[in-house]
C-alpha positions in Angstrom: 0.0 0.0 0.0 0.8 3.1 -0.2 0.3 6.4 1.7 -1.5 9.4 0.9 -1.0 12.3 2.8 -4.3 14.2 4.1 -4.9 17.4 3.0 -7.7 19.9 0.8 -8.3 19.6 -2.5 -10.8 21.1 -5.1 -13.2 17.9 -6.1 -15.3 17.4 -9.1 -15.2 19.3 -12.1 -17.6 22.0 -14.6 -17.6 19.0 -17.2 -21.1 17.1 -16.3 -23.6 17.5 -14.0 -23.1 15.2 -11.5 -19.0 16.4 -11.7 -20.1 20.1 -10.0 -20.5 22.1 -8.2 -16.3 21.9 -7.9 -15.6 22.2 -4.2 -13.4 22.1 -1.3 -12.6 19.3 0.4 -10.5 17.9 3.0 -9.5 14.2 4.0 -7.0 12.5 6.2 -4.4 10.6 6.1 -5.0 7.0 5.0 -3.1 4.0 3.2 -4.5 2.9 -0.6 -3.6 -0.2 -2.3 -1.0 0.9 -4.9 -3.0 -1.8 -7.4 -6.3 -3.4 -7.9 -7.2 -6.2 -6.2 -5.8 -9.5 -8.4 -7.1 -12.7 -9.5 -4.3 -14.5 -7.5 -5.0 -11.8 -4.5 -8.9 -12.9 -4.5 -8.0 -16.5 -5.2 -6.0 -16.4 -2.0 -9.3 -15.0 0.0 -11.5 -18.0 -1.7 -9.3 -20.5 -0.6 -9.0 -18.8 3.2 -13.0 -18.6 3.6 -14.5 -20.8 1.4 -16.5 -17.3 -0.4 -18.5 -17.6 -2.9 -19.3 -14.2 -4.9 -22.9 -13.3 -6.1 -22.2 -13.5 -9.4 -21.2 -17.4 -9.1 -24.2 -17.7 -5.9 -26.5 -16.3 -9.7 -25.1 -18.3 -11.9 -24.5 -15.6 -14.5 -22.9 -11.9 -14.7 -22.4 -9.0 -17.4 -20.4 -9.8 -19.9 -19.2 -6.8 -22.4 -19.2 -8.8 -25.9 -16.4 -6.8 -28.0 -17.9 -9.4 -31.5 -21.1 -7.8 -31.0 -20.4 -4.7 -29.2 -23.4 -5.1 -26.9 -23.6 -6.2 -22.8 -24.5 -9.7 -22.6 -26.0 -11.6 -19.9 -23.5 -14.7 -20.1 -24.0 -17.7 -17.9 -21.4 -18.9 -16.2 -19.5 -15.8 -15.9 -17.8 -14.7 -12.3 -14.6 -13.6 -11.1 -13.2 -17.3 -12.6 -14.3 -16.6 -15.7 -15.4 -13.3 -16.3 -16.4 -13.4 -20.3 -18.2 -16.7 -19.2 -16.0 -18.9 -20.9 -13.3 -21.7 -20.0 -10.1 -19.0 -20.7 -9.2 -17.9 -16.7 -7.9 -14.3 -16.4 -4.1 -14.3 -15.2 -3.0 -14.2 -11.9 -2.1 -10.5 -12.0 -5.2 -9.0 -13.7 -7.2 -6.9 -11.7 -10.2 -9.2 -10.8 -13.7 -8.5 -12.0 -17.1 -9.7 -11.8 -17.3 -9.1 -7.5 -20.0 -7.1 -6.6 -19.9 -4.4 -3.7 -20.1 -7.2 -1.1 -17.8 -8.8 -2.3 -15.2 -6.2 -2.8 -16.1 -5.2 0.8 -15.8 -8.6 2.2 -12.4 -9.2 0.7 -11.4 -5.7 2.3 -12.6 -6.9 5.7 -10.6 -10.2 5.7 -7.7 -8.5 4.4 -7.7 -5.8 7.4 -9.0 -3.1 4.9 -12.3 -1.1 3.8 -13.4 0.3 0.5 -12.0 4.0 -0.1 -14.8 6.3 -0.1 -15.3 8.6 -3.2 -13.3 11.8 -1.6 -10.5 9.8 -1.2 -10.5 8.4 -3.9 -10.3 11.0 -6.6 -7.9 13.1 -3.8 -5.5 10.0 -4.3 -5.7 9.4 -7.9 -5.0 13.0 -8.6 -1.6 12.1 -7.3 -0.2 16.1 -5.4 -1.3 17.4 -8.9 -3.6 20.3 -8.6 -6.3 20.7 -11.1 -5.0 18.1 -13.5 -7.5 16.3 -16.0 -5.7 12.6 -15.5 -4.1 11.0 -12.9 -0.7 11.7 -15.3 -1.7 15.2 -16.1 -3.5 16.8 -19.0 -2.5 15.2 -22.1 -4.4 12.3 -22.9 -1.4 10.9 -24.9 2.0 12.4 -23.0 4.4 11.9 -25.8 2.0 10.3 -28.0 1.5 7.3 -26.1 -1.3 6.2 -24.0 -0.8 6.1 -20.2 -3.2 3.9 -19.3 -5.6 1.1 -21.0 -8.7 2.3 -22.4 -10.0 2.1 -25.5 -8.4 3.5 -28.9 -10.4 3.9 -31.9 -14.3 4.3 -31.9 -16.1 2.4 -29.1 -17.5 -0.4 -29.8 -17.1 -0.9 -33.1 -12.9 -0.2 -33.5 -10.0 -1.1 -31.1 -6.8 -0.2 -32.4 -5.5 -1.5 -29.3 -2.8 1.5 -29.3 -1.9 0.5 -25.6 -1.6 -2.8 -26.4 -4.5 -4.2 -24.8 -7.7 -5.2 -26.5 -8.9 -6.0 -22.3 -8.0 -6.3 -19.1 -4.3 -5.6 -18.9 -1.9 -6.8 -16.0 -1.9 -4.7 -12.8 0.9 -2.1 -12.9 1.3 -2.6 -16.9 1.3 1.6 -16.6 3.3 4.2 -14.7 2.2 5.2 -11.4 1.0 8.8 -10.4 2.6 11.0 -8.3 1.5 8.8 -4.8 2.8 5.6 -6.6 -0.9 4.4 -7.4 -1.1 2.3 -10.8 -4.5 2.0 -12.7 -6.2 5.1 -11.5 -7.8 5.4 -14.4 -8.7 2.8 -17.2 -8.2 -0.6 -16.8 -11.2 -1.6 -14.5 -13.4 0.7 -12.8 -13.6 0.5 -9.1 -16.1 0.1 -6.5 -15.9 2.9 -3.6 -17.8 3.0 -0.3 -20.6 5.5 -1.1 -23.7 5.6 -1.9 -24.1 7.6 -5.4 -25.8 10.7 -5.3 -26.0 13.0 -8.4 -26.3 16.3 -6.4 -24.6 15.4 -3.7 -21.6 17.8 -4.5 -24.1 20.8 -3.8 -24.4 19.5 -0.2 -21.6 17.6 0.6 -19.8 18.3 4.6 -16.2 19.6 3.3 -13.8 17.3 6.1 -14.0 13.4 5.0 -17.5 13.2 3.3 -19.2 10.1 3.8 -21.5 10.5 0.6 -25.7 10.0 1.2 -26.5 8.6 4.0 -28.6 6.1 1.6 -29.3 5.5 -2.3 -30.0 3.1 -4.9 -26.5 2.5 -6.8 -22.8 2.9 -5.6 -20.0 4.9 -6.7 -17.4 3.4 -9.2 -14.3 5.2 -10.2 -11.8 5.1 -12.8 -13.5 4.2 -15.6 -11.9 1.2 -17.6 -10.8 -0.6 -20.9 -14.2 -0.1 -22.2 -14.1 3.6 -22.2 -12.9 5.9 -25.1 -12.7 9.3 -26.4 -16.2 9.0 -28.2 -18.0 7.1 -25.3 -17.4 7.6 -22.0 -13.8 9.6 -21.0 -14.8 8.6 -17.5 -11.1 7.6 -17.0 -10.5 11.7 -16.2 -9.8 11.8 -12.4 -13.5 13.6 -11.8 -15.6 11.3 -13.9 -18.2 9.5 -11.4 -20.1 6.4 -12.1 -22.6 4.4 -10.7 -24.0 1.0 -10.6 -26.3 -1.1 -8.6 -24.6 -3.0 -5.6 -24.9 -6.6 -6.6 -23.5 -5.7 -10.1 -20.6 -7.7 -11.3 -19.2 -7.1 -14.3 -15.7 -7.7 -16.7 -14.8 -4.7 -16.6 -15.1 -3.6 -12.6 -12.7 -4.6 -9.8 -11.4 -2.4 -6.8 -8.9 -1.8 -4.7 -8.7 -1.2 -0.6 -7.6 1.4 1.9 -7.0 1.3 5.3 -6.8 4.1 8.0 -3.3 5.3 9.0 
């Protein structure tokens, strides 16, 4: 892990609604995993408890379907096998297809929690003030992608510029300026809040919590599946949401822990 400094920072951004109002805020101290979660880091946790995830307790999961270029409901698909098929993801992939209670049941057996969304976005913005991506403002710093997501036009052209049509190994980029890999792209991650769009406009300013209740939680980060013509949600403000028991190919997290 690694640790981030407390301190204030100006959160969210002018670019969608559910990015603003931009505001102060403050949080403490706390350690962040410097990767996602991995197969071979979950497999370890399976074997230790005996879990079994929702997805694998339904007996399906979401699958994205890059032939088609449509979501799939795919049988058979859970952290295991995420595209629902016999190939197994490799030990160092970020692992996908674990819902919010599963990501937060890993975190307690490990001695950690979920980050919540404050943190989150202080620590992938790395010390760097007002940048658009955890590596600065340039989607393409010297031309090159500096992180995975998706080249071309989503879904129907991947010119796999970063050299991964998917999921790409944990740490395959550089880190940001706290040492975190994968802060944006790859998979998106779950955090502990519940997702409210105007919460910004009332949010407490010293380690906000996020609603008290809600529907959906936060995911940060965006992923492989998001592009310059689809999504951009791997800029450090970009929220998302999802229902808790989602599990998907394309979502993971990664754990904090108070200092």
């Amino acid at each position: 892990m690694a640790l981030v400094k407390g301190g204030t920072f100006r959160m969210g951004s002018d670019e969608m609604p559910d990015e603003s109002p931009v505001h102060e805020a403050t949080v403490n101290s706390f350690w962040l995993d410097r990767y996602e979660v991995t197969v071979g880091e979950f497999a370890r946790f399976v074997e230790a408890t005996g879990y079994q995830t929702e997805a694998e307790r339904f007996g399906w999961s979401g699958v994205f379907d890059s032939a088609s270029g449509e979501w799939q409901r795919r049988d058979g698909a859970n952290w295991r096998h995420p595209e629902g098929t016999d190939r197994s993801p490799a030990a160092n992939e970020p692992v996908t297809q674990v819902s919010f209670a599963d990501a937060s049941r890993y975190a307690r057996w490990a001695g950690k929690r979920l980050p919540t969304e404050a943190e989150w976005e202080y620590a992938a913005r790395g010390g760097a003030a007002g940048k658009r991506y955890a590596w600065g403002d340039e989607l393409r710093p010297g031309g090159k992608p500096a992180a995975n997501w998706w080249q071309g036009e989503f879904p129907r052209r991947n010119t796999v510029e970063d050299g991964f049509p998917g999921r790409a190994p944990v740490g395959s980029f550089a880190p940001n300026g706290y040492g975190l890999h994968d802060m944006g792209g790859n998979v998106w991650e779950w955090c502990a809040d519940w997702y409210g769009a105007s919460y910004y406009s009332a949010s407490v300013a010293a380690n906000p919590p996020g609603p008290h209740t809600g529907a959906e939680r936060v995911i940060r980060g965006g992923s492989w599946m998001c592009s310059e013509n689809y999504c951009s949600n791997y800029r450090v403000a970009a929220r998302g949401h999802t229902a808790p028991d989602s599990g998907l190919n394309n979502l993971g997290f990664r754990c904090a822990r108070d200092l």
